[in-house]
C-alpha positions as CSV (number, residue, x, y, z in Angstrom):
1,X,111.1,118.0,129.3
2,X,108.0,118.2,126.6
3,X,108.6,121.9,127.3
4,X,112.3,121.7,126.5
5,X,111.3,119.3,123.5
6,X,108.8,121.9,121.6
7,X,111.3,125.1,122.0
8,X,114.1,123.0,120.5
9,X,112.2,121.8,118.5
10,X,109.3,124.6,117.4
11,X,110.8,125.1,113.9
12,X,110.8,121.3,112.7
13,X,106.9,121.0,114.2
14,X,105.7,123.8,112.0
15,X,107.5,122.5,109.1
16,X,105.9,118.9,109.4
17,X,102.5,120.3,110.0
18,X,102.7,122.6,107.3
19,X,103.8,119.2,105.3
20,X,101.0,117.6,106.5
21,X,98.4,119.9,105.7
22,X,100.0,120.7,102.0
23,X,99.8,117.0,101.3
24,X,96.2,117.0,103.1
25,X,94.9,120.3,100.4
26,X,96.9,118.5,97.5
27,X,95.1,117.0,93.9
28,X,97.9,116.5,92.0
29,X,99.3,113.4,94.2
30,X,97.7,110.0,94.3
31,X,96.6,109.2,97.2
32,X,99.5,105.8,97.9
33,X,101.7,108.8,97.3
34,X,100.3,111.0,100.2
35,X,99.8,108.3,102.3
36,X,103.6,107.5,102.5
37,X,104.8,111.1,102.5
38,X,102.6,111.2,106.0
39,X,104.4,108.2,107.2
40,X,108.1,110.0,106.4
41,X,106.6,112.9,108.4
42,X,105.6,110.7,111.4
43,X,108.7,108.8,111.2
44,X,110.2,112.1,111.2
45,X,108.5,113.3,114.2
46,X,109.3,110.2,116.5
47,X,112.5,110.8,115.4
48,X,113.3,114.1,116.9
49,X,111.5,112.7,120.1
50,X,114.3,109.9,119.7
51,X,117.0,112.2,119.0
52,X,115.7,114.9,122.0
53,X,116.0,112.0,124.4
54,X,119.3,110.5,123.7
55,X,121.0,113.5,124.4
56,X,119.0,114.5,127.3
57,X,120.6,111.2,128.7
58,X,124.0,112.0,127.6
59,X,124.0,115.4,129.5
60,X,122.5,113.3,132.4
61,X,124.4,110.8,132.2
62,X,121.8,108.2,133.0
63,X,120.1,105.5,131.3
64,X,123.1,104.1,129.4
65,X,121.4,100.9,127.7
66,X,118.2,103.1,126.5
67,X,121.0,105.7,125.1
68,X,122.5,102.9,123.4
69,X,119.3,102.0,121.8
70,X,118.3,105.4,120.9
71,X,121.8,105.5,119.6
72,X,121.1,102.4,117.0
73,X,117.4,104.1,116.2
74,X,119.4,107.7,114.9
75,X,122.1,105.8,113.1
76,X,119.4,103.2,111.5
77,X,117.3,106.6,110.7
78,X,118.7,108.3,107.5
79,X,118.9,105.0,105.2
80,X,115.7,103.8,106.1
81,X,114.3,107.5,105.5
82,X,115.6,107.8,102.2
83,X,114.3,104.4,101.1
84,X,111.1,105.4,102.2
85,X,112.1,109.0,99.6
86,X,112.9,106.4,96.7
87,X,109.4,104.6,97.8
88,X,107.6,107.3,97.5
89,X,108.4,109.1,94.4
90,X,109.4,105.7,92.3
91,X,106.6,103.7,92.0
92,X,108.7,100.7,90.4
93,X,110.8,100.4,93.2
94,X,108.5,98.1,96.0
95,X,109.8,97.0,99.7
96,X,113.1,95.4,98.7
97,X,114.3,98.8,98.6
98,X,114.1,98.7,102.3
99,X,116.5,95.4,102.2
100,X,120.3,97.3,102.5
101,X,118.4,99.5,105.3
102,X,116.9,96.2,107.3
103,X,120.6,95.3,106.9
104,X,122.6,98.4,108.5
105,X,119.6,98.4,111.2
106,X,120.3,95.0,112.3
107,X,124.4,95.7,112.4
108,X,123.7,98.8,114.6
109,X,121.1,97.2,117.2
110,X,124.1,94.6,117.3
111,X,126.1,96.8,118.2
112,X,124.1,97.1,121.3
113,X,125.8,94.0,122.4
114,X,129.2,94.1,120.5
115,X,130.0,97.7,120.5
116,X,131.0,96.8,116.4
117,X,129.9,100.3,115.0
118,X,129.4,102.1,118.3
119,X,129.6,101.7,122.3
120,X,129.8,104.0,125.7
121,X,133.2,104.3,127.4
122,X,134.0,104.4,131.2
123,X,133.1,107.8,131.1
124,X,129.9,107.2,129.2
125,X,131.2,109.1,126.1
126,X,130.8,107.6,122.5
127,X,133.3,105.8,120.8
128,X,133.5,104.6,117.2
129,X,133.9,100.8,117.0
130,X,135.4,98.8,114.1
131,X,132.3,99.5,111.7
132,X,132.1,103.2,113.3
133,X,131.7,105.1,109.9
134,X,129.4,101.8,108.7
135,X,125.8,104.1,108.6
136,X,127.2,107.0,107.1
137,X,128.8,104.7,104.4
138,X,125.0,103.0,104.3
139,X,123.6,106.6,104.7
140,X,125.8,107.8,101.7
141,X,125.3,104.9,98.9
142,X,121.4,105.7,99.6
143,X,121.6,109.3,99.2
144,X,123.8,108.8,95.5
145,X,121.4,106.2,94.4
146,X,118.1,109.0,95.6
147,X,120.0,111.6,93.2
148,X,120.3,109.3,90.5
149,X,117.1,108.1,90.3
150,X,116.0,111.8,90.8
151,X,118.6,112.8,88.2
152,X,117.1,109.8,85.6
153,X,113.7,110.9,85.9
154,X,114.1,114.6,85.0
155,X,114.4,116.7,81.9
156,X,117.8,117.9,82.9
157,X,116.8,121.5,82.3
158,X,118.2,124.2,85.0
159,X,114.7,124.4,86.3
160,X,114.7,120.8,87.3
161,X,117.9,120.0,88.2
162,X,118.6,122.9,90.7
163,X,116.2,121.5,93.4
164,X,117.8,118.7,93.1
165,X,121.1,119.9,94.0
166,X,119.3,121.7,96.8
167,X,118.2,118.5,98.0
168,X,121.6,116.4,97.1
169,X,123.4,119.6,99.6
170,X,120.8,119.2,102.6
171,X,121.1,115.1,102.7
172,X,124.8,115.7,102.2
173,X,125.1,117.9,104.9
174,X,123.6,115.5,107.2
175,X,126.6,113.2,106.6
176,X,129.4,115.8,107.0
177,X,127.9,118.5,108.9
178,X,128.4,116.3,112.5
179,X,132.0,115.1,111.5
180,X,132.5,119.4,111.3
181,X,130.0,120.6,114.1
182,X,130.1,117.6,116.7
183,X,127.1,116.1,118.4
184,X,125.0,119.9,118.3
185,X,124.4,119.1,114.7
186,X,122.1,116.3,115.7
187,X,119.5,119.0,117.1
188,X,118.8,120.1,113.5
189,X,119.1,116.7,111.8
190,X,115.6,116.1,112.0
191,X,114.8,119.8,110.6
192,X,117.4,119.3,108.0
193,X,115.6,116.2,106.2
194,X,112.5,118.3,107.0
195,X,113.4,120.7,105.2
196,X,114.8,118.6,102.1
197,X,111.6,117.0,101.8
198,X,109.1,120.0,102.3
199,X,111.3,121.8,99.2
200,X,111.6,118.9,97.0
201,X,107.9,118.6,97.8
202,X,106.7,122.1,96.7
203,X,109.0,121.7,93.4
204,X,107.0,118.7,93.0
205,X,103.8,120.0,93.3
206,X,105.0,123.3,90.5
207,X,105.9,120.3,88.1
208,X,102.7,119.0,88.2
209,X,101.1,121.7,87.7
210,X,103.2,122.1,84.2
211,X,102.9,118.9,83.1
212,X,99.8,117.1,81.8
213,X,98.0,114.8,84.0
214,X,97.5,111.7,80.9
215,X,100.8,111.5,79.4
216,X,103.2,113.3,81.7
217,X,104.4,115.6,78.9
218,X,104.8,119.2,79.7
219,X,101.2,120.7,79.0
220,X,100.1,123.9,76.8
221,X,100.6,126.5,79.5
222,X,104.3,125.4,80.0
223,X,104.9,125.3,76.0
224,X,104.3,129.1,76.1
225,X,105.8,130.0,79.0
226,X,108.9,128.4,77.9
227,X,109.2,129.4,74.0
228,X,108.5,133.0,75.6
229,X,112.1,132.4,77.5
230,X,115.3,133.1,75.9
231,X,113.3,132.2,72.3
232,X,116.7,133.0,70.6
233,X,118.1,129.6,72.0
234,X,115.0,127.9,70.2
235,X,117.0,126.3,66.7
236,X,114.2,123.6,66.0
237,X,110.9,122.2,66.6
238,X,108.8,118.6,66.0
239,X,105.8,118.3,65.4
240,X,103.8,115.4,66.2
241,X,100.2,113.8,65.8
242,X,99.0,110.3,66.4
243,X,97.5,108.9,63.7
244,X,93.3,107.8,63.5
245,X,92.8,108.7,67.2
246,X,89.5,109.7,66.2
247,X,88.7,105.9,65.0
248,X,90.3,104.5,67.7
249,X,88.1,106.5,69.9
250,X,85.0,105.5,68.0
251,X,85.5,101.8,67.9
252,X,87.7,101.1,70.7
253,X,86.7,104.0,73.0
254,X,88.2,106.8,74.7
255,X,90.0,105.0,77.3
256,X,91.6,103.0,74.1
257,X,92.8,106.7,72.8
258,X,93.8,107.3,76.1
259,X,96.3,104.8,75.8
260,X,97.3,105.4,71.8
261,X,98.0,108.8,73.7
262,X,99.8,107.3,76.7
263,X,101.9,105.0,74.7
264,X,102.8,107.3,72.2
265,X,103.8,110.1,74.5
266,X,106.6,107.3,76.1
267,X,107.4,106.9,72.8
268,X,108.7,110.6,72.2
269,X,110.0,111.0,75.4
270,X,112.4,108.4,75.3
271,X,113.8,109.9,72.1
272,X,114.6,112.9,73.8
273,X,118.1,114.6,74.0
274,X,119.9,117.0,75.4
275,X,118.1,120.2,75.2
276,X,114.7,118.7,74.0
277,X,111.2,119.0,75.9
278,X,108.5,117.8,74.8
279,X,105.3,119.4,75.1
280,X,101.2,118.1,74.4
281,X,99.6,121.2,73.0
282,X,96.5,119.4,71.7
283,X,94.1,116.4,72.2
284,X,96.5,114.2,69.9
285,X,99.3,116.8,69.0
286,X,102.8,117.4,70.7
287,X,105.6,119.4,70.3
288,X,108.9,119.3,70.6
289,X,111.3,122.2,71.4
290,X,114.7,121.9,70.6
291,X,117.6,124.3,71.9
292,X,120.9,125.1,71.0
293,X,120.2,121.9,69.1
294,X,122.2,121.4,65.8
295,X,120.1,119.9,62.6
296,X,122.0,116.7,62.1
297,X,120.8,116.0,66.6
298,X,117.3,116.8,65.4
299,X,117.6,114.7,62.1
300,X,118.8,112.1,64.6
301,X,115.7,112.9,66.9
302,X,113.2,112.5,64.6
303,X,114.7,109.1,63.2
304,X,114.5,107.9,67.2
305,X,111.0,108.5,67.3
306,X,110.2,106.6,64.1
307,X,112.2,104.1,65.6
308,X,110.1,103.8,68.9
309,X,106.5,104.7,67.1
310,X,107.5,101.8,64.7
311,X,107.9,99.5,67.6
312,X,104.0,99.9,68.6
313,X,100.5,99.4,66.8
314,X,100.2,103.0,66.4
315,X,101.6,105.9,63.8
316,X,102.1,109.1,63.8
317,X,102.9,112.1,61.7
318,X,106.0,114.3,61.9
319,X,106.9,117.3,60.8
320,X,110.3,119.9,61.7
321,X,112.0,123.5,61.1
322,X,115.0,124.0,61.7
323,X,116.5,127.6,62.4
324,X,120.1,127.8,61.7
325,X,121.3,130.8,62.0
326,X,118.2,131.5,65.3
327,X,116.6,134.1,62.4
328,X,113.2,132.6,62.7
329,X,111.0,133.4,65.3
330,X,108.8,130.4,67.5
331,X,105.9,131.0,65.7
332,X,107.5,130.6,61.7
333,X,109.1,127.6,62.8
334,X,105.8,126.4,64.7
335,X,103.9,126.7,61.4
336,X,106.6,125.4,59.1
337,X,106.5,122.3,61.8
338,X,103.1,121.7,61.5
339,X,102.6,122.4,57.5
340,X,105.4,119.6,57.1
341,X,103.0,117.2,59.5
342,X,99.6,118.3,58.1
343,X,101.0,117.3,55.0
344,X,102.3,113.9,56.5
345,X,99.1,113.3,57.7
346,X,97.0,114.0,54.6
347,X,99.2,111.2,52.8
348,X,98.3,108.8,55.9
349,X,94.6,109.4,55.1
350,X,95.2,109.2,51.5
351,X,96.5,105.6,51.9
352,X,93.9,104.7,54.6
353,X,91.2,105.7,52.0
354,X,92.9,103.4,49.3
355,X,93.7,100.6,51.4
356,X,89.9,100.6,52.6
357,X,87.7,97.8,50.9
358,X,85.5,98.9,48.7
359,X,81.3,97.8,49.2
């Protein structure tokens, strides 16, 4: 049987323990975040085993109230799975996230007893009861809500929303897929999510590794690799700098700048549009990089920021370029940008020096 098990099997092991070991090698995750990406995988795991069984008992036709139970565990399986996915990536989102799950699970362990979403006829074969499409309804409402919240959270460039799609499809597929297929499809259900995970995983980790590990802005190395494609679309850029980090650093301390930095960067992002990435090029300077963006959406931008900056103890100085007709080249409107916000920020210290006391 643990023969039969591993070659039906073999592929969803060796993605799992190449999972594992990727999370295990990996410094751009925190450590509550590998943690519970190691439970999905076990969970995983012991549910194949689950999965393996259950139909070995169905082909032997044995063991009917341990195939009912084994029944309740794989239809319980895919909401609890991707609450533990929202879990995981979402830190805002704590334990009652696992409350709708708890909820189906209890429904189809009743039906143990009541045969409400599922029993085993005369000839031991499955029938649907009352609630019979109940946990792929369940399964379904969690796996919109895990694209959304995926959806939220990204830039909504091709780059980012692609893998999501990919992931969307595979989760997807576990819902229709057996309605198409029959009861085979449940030997790659396990492999399926696997799969989902590992990808979205790996897209995960080459996000990272663009972005920049204080304020979560793209970083220096993504800024040029992205001006460098399709620069034509490029129409405008912002240009931003907080404001005195240097004497918040000095009398408050770095971890106080850190913050200014933090704060700020929230600050600009929720501004953002359609189109718009925002980018920390510097210790205290960003940059924004607006696409087929039109001048009154970037007039608008930069009047959201104010809004937002305004909102906070800290300032910041702003300069923009706009390139109508896409004549201007990154660099001109990079250095029209910053001469507009260099000259922004030489007022801010003008007025700093005047309103200091005098000896």
């Amino acid at each position: 049987m643990i023969k039969d098990y591993i070659i039906q099997n073999w592929a969803l092991i060796l993605i799992l323990f190449a999972f594992a070991i990727s999370l295990k090698m990996t410094v751009f995750l925190e450590k509550r975040t590998i943690r519970r990406m190691i439970i999905t995988i076990f969970a995983l795991f012991l549910l194949s085993i689950s999965v393996f069984t259950e139909f070995r008992l169905a082909d032997a036709g044995t063991h009917q109230g341990l195939r009912l139970v084994l029944m309740a565990i794989r239809y319980s399986s895919t909401p609890f799975l991707l609450a533990m996915v929202i879990f995981t990536l979402v830190r805002r989102f704590r334990w009652f996230i696992f409350i709708p799950a708890i909820g189906a699970a209890l429904i189809n362990f009743l039906s143990i007893f009541t045969g409400v979403v599922f029993a085993l006829d005369a000839d031991h074969e499955l029938v649907r009861g009352p609630l019979g499409y109940f946990p792929y309804v369940m399964a379904g409402l969690y796996c919109v809500f895990v694209i959304y919240i995926l959806y939220k959270r990204c830039n909504k460039t091709a780059a980012e929303i692609i893998p999501i799609l990919f992931f969307c499809f595979t989760f997807l597929s576990d819902l229709i897929l057996p309605f198409v297929i029959g009861r085979d499809f449940a030997q790659f259900f396990c492999a399926t999510i696997s799969i989902a995970l590992f990808v979205y995983y790996v897209f995960s980790i080459l996000q990272l590794t663009k972005r920049d590990a204080l304020t979560g802005a793209l970083n220096r190395q993504a800024y040029y690799a992205d001006v460098a494609t399709d620069p034509e679309e490029i129409t405008s850029l912002v240009s931003l700098d907080l404001n005195g980090l240097k004497t918040i650093n000095d009398t408050q301390g770095h971890s106080a700048g850190d913050e200014a930095l933090t704060v700020l960067a929230v600050c600009f992002t929720r501004a953002l549009g359609r189109r718009q990435s925002l980018y920390r090029v510097g210790g205290d300077e960003f940059v924004i990089v607006c696409r087929k963006t039109s001048h009154l959406e970037t007039d608008q931008l930069v009047e959201r920021i104010k809004k937002n900056v305004s909102a906070t103890e800290y300032s910041c100085s702003i300069g923009y370029s706009y390139s109508l007709d896409g004549a201007k080249t990154v660099d001109t409107l990079l250095k029209e940008s910053d001469s507009m916000m260099y000259e922004e920020k030489a007022r801010y210290h003008k007025a700093a020096e005047k309103n200091q006391p005098k000896a």
